[in-house]
N, CA and C of each residue as an Amber inpcrd file, in Angstrom:
protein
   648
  78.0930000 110.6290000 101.2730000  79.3420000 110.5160000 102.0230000
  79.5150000 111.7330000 102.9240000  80.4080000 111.8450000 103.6320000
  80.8770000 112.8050000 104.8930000  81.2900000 113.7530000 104.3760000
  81.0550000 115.3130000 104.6800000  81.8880000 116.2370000 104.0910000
  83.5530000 116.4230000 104.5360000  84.1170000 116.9000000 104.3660000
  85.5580000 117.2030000 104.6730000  85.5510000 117.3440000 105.9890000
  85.2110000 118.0980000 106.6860000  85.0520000 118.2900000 107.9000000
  84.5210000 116.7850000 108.9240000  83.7460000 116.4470000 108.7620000
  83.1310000 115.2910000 109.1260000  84.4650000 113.4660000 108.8990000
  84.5430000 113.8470000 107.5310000  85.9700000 112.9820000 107.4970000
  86.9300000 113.3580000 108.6330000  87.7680000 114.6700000 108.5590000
  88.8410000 114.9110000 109.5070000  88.5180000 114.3080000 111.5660000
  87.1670000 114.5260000 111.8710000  86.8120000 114.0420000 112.5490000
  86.5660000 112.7370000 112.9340000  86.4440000 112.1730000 111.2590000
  86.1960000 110.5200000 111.9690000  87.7530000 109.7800000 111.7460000
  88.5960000 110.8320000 111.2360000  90.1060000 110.1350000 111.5580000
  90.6920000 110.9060000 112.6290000  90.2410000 111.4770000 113.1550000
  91.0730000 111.7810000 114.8040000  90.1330000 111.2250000 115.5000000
  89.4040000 111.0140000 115.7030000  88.5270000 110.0650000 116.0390000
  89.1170000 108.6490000 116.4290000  89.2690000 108.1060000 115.0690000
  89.8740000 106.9330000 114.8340000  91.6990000 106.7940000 115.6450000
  92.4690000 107.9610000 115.3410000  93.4810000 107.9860000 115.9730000
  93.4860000 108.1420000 117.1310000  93.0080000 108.5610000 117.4790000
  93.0940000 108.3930000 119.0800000  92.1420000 107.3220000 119.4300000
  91.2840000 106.2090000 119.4500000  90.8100000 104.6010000 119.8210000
  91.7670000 104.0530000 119.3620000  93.1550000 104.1750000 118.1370000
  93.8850000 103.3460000 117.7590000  95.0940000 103.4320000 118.4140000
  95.4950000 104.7910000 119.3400000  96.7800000 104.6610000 119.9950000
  96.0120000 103.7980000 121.1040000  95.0950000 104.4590000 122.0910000
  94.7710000 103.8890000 123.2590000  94.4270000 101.9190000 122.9960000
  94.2080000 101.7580000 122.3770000  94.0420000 100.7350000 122.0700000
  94.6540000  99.1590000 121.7490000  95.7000000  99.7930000 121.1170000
  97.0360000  98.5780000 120.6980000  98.4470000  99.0260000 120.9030000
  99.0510000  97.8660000 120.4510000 100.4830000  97.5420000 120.8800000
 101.1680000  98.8830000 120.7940000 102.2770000  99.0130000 121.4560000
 103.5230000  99.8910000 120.3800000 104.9140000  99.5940000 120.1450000
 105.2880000 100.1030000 119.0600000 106.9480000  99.5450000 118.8850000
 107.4610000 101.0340000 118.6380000 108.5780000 101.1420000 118.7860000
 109.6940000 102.4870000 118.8420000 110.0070000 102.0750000 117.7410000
 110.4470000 103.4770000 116.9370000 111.6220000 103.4460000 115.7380000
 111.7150000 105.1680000 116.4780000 113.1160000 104.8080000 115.5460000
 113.5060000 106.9310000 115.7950000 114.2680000 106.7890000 114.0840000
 114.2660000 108.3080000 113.6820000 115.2970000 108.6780000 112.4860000
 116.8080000 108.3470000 112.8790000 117.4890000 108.0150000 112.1070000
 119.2400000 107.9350000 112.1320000 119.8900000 109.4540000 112.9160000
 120.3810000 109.4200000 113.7770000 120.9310000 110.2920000 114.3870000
 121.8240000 111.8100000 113.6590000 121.8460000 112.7900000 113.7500000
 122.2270000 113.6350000 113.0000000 120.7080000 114.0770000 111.5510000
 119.9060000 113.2130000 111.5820000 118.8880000 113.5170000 110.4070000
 117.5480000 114.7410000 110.9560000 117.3190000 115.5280000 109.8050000
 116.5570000 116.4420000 110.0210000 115.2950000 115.4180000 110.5340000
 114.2080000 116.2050000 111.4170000 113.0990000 114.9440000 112.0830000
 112.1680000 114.1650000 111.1980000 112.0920000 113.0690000 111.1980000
 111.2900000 112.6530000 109.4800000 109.8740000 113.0490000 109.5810000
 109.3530000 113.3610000 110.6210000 107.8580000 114.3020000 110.0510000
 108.4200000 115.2400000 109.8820000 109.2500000 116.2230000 109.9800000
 109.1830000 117.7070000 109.4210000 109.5740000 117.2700000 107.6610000
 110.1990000 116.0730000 107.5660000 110.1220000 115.8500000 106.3650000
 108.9240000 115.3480000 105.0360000 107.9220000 115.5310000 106.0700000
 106.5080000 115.0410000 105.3010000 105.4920000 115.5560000 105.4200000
 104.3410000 115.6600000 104.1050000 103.4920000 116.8270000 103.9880000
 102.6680000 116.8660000 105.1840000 102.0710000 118.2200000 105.7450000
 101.0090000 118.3530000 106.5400000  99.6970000 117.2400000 106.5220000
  99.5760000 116.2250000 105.5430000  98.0160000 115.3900000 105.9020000
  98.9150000 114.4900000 105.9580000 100.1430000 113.9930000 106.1180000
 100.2010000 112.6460000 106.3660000 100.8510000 112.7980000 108.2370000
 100.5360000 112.1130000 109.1130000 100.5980000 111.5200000 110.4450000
 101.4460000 110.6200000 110.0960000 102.0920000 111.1100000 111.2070000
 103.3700000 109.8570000 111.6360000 103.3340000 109.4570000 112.9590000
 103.3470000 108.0050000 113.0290000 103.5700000 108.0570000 114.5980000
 104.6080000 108.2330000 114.9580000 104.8290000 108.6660000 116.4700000
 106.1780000 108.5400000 117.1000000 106.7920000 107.1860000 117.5730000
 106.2420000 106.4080000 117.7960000 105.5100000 104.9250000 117.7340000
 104.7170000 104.4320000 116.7750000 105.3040000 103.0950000 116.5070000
 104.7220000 102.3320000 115.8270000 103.6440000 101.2890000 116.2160000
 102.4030000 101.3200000 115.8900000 101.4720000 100.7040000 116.6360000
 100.8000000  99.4540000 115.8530000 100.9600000  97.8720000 116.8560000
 100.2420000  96.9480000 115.8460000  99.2640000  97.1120000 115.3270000
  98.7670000  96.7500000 114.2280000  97.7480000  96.1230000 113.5620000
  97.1760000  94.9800000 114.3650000  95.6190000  95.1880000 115.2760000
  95.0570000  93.8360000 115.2320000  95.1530000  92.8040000 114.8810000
  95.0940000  91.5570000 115.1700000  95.0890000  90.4510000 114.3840000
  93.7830000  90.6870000 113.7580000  93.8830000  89.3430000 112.5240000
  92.4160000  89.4800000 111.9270000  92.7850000  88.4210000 110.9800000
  91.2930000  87.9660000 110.6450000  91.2640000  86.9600000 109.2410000
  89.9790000  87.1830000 108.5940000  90.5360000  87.7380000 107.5190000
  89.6990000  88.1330000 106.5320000  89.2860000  87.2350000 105.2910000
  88.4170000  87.1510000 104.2310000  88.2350000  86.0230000 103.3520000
  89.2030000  87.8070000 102.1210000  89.4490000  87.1520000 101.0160000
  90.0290000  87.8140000 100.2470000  89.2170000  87.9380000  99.0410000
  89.5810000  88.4770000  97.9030000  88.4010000  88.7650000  96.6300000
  88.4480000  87.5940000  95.8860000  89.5680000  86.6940000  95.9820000
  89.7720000  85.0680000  95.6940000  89.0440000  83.9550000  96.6530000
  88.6460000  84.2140000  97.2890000  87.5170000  83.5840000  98.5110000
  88.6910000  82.5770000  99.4840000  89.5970000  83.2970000  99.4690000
  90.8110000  82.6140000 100.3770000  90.9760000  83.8120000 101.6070000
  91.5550000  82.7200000 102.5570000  91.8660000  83.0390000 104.0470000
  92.9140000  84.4090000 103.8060000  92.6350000  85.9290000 104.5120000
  93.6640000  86.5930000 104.2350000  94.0620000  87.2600000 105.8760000
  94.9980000  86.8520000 106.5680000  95.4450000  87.1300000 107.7580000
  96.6350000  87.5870000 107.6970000  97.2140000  88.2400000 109.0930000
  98.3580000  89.0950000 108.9620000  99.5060000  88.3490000 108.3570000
  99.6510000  86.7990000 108.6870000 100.4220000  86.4240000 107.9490000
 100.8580000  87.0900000 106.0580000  99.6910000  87.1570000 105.8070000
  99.5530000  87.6130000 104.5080000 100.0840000  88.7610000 104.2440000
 100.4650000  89.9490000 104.9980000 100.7230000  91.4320000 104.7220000
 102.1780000  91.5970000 105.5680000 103.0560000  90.1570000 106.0930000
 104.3080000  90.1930000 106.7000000 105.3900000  90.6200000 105.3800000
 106.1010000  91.5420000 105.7320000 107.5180000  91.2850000 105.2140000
 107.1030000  92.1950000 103.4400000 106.1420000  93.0870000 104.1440000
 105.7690000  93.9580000 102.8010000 105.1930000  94.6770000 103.2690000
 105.5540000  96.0350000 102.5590000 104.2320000  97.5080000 102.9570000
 103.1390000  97.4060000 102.0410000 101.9660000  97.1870000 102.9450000
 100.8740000  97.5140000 102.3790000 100.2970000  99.1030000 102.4680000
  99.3800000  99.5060000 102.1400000  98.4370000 100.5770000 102.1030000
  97.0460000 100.4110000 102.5410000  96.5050000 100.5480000 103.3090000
  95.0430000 100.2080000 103.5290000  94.1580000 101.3190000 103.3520000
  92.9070000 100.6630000 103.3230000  91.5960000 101.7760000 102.8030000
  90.4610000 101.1260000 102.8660000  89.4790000 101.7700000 103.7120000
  88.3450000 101.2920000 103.7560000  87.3060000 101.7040000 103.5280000
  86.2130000 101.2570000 103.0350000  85.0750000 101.4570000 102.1250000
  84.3880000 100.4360000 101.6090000  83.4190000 100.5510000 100.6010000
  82.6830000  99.7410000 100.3900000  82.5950000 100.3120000  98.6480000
  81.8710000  98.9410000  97.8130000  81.9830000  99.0430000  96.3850000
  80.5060000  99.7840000  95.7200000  79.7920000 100.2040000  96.5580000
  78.7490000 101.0220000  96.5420000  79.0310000 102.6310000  96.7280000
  80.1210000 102.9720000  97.1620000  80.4120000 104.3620000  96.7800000
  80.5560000 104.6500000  96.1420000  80.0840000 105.6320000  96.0760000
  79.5890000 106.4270000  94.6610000  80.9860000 107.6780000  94.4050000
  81.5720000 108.1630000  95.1680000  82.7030000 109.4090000  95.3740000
  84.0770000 108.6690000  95.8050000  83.9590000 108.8310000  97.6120000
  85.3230000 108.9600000  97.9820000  86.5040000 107.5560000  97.6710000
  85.1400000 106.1780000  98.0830000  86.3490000 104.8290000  97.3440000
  87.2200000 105.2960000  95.8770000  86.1070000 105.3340000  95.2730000
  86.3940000 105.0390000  93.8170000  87.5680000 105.9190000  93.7520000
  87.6240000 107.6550000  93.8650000  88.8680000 108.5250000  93.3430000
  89.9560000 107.8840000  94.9480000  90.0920000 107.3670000  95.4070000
  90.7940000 107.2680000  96.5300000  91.7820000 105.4370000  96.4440000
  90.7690000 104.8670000  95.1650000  91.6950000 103.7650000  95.2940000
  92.4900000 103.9650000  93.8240000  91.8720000 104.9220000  93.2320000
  92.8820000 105.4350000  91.7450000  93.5610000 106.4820000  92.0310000
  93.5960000 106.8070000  93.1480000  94.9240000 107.9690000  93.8480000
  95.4380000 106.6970000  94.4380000  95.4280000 105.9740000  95.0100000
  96.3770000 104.9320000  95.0620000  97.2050000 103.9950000  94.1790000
  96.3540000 104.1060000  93.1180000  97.2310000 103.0010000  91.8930000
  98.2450000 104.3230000  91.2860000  97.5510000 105.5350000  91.2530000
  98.5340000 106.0800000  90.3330000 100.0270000 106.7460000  91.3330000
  99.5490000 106.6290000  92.9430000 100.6340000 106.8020000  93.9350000
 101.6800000 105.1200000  93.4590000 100.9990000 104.1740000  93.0490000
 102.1350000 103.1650000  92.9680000 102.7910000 103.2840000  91.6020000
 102.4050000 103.6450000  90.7610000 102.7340000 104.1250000  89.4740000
 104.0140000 105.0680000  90.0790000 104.0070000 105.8330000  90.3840000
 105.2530000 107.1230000  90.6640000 105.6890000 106.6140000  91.8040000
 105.9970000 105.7170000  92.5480000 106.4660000 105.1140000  93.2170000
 107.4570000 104.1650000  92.6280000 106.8830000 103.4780000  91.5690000
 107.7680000 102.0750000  90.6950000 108.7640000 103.2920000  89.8990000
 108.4040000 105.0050000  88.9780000 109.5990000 105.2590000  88.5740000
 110.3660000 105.2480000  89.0740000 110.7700000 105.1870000  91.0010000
 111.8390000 105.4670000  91.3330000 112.3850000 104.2290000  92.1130000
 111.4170000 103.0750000  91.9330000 112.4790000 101.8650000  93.0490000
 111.4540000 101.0540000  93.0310000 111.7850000  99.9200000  93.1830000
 111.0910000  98.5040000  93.1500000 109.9910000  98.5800000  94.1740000
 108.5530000  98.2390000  93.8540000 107.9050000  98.3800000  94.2390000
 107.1590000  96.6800000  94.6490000 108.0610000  95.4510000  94.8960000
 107.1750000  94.2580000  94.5110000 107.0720000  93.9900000  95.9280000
 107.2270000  94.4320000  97.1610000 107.3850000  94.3800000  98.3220000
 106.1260000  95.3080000  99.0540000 105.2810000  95.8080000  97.6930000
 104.4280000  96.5840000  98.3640000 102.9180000  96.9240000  97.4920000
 101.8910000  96.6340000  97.8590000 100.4650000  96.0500000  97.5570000
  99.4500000  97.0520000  98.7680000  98.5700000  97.1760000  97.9400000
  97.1200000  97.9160000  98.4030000  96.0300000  97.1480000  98.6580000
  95.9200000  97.5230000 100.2210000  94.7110000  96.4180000 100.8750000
  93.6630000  97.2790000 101.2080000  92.3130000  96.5630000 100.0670000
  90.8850000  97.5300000 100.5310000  90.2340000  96.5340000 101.3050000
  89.8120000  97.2180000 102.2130000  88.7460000  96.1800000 103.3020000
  86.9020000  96.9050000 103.3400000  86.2660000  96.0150000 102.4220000
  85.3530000  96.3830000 102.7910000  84.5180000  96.5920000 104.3050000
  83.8390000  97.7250000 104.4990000  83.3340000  97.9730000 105.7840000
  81.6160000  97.6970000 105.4120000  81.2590000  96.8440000 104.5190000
  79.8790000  96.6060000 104.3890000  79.9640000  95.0650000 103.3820000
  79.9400000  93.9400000 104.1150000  80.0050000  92.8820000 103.7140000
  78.6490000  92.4810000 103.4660000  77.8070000  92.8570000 103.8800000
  76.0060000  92.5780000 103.2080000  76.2520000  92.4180000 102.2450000
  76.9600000  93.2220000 101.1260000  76.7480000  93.3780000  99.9800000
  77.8000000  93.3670000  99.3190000  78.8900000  93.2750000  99.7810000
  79.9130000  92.7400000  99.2520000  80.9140000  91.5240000  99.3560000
  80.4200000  90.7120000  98.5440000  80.9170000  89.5170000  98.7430000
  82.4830000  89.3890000  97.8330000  82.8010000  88.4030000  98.2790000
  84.1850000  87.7730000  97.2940000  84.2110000  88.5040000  96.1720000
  83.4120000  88.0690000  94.9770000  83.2740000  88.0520000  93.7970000
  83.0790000  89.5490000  93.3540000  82.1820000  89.9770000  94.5880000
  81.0150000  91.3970000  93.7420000  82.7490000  92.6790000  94.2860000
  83.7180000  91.9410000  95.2070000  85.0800000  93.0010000  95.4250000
  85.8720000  92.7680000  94.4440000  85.7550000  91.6430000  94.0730000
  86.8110000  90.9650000  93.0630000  86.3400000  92.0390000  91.5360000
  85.6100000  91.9550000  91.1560000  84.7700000  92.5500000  89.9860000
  85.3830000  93.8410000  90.0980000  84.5600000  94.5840000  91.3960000
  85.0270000  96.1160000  91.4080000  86.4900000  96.5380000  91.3710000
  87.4030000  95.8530000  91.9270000  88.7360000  96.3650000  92.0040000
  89.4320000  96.1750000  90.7630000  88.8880000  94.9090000  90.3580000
  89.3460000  94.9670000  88.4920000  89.9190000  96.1590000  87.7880000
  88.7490000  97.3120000  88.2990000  88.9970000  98.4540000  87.2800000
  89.7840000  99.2470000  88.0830000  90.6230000  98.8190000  88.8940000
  91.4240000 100.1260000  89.1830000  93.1310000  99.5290000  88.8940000
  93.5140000  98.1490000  90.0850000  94.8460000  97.9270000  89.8420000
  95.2130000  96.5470000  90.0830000  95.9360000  95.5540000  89.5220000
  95.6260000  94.1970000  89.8910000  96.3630000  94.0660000  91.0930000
  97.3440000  95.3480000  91.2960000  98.2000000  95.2880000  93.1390000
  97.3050000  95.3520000  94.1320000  95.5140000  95.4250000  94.0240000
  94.9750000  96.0060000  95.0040000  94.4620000  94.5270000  95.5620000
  94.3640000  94.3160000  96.4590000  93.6780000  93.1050000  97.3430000
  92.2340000  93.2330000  98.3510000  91.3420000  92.8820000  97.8260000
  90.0250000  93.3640000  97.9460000  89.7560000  92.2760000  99.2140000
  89.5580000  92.7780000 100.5740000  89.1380000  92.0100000 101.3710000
  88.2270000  92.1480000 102.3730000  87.3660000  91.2010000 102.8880000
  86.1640000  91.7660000 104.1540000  86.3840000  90.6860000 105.0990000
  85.7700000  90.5340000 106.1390000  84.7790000  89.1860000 107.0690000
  83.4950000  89.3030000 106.7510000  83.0570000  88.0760000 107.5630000
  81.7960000  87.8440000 107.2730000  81.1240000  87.4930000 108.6620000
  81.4900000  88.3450000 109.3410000  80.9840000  87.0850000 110.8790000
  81.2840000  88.7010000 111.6920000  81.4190000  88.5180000 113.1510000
  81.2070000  89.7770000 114.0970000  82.6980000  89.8310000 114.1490000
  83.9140000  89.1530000 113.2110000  85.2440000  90.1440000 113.8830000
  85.1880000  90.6130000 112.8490000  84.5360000  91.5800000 111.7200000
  84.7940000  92.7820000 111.0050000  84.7010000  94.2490000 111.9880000
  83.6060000  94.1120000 112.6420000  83.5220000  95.0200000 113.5490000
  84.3220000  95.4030000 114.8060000  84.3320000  94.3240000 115.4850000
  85.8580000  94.0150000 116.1530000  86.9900000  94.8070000 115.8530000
  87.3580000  93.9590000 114.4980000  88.7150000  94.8630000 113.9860000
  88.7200000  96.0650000 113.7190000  87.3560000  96.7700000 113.0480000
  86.8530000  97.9920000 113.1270000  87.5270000  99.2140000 114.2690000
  86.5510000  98.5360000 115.2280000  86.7120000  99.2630000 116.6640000
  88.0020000  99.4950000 116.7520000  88.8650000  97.9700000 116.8890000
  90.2190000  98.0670000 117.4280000  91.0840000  99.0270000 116.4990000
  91.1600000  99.3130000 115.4560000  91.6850000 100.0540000 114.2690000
  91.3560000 101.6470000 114.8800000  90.0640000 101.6940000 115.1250000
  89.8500000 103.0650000 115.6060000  89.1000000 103.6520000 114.2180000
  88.6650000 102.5490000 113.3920000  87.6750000 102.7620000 111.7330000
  86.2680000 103.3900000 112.3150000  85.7070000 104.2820000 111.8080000
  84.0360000 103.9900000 112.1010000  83.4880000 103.8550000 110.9590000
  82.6760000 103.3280000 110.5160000  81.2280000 102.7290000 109.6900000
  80.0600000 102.9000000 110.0260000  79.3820000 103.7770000 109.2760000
  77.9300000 103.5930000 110.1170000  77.6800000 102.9640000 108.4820000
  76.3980000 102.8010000 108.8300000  75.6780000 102.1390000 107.8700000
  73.8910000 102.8170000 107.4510000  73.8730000 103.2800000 106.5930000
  72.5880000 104.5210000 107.2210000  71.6740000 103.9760000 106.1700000
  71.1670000 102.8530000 106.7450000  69.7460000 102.1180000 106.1050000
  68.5740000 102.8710000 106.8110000  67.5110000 103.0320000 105.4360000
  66.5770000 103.5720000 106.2120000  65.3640000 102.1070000 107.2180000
  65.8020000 101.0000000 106.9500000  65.5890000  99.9710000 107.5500000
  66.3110000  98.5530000 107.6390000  66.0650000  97.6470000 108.5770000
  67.2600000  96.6700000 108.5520000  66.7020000  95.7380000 107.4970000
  66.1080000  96.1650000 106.5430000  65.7760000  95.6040000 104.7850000
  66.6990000  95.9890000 103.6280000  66.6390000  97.6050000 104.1470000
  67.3790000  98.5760000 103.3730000  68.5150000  97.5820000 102.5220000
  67.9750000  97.5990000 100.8730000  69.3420000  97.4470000 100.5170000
  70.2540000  98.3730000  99.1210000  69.1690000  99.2000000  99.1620000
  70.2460000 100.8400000  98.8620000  70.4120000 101.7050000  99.7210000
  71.1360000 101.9610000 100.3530000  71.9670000 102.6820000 101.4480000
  73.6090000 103.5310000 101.2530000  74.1660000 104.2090000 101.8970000
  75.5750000 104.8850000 101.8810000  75.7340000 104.4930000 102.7510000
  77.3890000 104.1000000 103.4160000  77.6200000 104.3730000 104.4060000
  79.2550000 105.4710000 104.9420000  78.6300000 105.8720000 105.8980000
  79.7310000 106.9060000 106.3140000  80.9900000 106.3270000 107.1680000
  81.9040000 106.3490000 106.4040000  83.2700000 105.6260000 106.6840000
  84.5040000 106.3900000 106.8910000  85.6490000 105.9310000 108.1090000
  87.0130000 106.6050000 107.8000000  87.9110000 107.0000000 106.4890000
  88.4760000 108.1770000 105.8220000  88.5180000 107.7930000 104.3590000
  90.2340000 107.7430000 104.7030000  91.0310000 107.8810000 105.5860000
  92.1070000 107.7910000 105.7270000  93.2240000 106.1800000 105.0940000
  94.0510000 106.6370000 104.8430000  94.9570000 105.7290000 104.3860000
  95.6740000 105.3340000 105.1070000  95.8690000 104.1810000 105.6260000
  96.9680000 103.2160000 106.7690000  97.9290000 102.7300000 105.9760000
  99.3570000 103.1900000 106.4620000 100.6600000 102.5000000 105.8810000
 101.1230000 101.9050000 106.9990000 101.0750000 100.1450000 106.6880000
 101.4550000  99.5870000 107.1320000 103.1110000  98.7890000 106.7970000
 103.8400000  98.9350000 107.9210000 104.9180000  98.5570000 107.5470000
 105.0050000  96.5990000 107.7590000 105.9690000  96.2940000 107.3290000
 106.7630000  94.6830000 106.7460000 106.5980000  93.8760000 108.4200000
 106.6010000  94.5990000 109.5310000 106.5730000  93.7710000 110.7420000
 104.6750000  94.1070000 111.3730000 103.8250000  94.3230000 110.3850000
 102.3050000  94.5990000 110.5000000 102.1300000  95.2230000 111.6190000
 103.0940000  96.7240000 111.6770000 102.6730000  97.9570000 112.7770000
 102.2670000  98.8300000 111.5320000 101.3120000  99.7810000 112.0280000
 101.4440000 101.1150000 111.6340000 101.8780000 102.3400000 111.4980000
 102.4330000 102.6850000 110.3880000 103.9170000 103.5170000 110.8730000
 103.3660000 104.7780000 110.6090000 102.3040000 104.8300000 109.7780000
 101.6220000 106.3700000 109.2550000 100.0430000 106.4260000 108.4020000
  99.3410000 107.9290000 108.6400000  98.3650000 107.8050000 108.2680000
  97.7140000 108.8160000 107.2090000  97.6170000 108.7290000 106.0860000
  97.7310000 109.6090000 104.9650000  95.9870000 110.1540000 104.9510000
  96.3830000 111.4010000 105.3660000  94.3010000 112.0180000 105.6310000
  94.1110000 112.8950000 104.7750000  92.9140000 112.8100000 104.4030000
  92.5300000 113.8310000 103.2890000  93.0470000 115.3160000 103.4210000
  93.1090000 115.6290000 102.1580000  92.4870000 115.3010000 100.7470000
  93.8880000 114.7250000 100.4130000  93.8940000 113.2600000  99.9270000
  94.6120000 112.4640000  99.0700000  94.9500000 112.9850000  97.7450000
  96.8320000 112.7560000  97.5110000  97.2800000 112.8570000  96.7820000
  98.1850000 112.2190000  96.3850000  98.2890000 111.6370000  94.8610000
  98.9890000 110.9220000  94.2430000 100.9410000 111.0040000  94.8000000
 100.7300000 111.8790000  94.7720000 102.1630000 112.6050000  94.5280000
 102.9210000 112.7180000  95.8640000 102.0220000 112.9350000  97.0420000
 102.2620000 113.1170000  98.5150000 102.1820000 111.4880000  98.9160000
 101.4210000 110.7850000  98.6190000 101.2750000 109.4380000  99.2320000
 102.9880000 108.8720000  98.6660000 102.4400000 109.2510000  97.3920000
 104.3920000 108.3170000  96.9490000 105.6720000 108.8640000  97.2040000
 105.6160000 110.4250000  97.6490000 106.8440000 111.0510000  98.4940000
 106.6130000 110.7510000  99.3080000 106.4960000 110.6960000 100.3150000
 106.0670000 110.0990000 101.9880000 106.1340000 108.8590000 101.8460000
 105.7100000 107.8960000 101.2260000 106.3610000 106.7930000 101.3440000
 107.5190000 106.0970000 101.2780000 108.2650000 106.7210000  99.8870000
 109.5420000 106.3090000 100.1230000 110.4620000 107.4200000 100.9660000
 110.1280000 108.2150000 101.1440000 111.0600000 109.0650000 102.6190000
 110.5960000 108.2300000 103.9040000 109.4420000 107.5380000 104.3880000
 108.9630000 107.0990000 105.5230000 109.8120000 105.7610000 105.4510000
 109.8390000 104.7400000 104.1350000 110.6550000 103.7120000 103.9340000
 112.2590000 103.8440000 103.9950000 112.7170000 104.8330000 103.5180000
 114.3230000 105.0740000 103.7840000 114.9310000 105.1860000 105.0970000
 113.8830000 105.5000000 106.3080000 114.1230000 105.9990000 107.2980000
 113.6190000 105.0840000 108.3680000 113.0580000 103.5570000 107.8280000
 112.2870000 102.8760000 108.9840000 112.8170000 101.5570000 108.7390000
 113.1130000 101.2400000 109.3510000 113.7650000  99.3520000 109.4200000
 112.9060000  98.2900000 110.1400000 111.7940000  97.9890000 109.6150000
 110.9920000  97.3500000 110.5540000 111.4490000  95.9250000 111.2130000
């Protein structure tokens, strides 16, 4: 995987192909309120604008159709990777279950679910995402394509993936991926982007301060 340095790069990277790239919607804080990024830790990004989410249709870890319809009228969390990592997936989708854990002590959490999108569908099918996510949280929703709009949506997201086969046989390989976290808000814009190094504790303060303060 990417060192720290190499991550921070492939999410500014990514942020900037994802402003230039898609929609935007305005929100501002309630008038008289201190500014809501000065209210949130240094790795999480806020936009000043809210920027769509691509369309997309993805198959899900249930081998069903999963499109934006699917992620309306609820905050998700996104994360991308693949079930062959060996490091950053694995501690990054159990810093996410235990961010929803300390999230539910303080307020209903049924309005809000964790979407992993695999970025290497060779090898990860329905079943073989379905399996892996088992062991972390049953809120998590394991999803890929299978056809050329994974990459597509990729691009448009502002994600990179390489894939570092030592041939197009290769089928033990790593690949080097965005490790950033997308909070997506209830009208499927992006309202913020949680960058390493991930923390339990920062993802679930920032979320519900980012939720108190945003009316999508």
């Amino acid at each position: 995987m990417s060192t720290s340095k190499s991550n921070l790069a492939l999410a500014v990277t990514g942020l900037i192909a994802l402003v230039i790239g898609l929609g935007i919607f305005n929100f501002q804080s309630p008038p008289g309120d201190i500014a809501l990024d000065e209210q949130l830790q240094h790795a999480t990004y806020l936009y000043d604008q809210q920027v769509a989410i691509p369309d997309f249709e993805f198959i899900d870890n249930h081998g069903r159709s999963f499109t934006k319809d699917n992620i309306r009228d609820q905050w998700t969390l996104w994360f991308f990777g693949f079930t062959h990592c060996p490091d950053i997936c694995p501690t990054t989708l159990a810093t996410l279950s235990h961010s929803l854990a300390l999230i539910e002590q303080q307020q209903n959490i049924d309005d809000l679910a964790i979407v992993f999108v695999s970025v290497d569908p060779e090898r990860d099918s329905p079943e073989h995402i379905n399996n892996y996510i088992s062991g972390f949280d049953s809120r998590i929703i394991g999803t890929s394509a299978y056809d050329q709009s994974l990459s597509v949506f990729l691009k448009n997201m502002g994600i990179i993936a390489t894939l570092n086969k030592a041939n197009e046989h290769s089928t033990e390989y790593l690949v080097d991926h965005s490790s950033a976290v997308y909070l997506i808000a209830p009208n499927t814009a992006i309202s913020a982007v949680f960058n390493t190094p991930h923390q339990a504790s920062t993802i679930a303060g920032d979320f519900i301060t980012i939720r108190s303060h945003i009316t999508p």
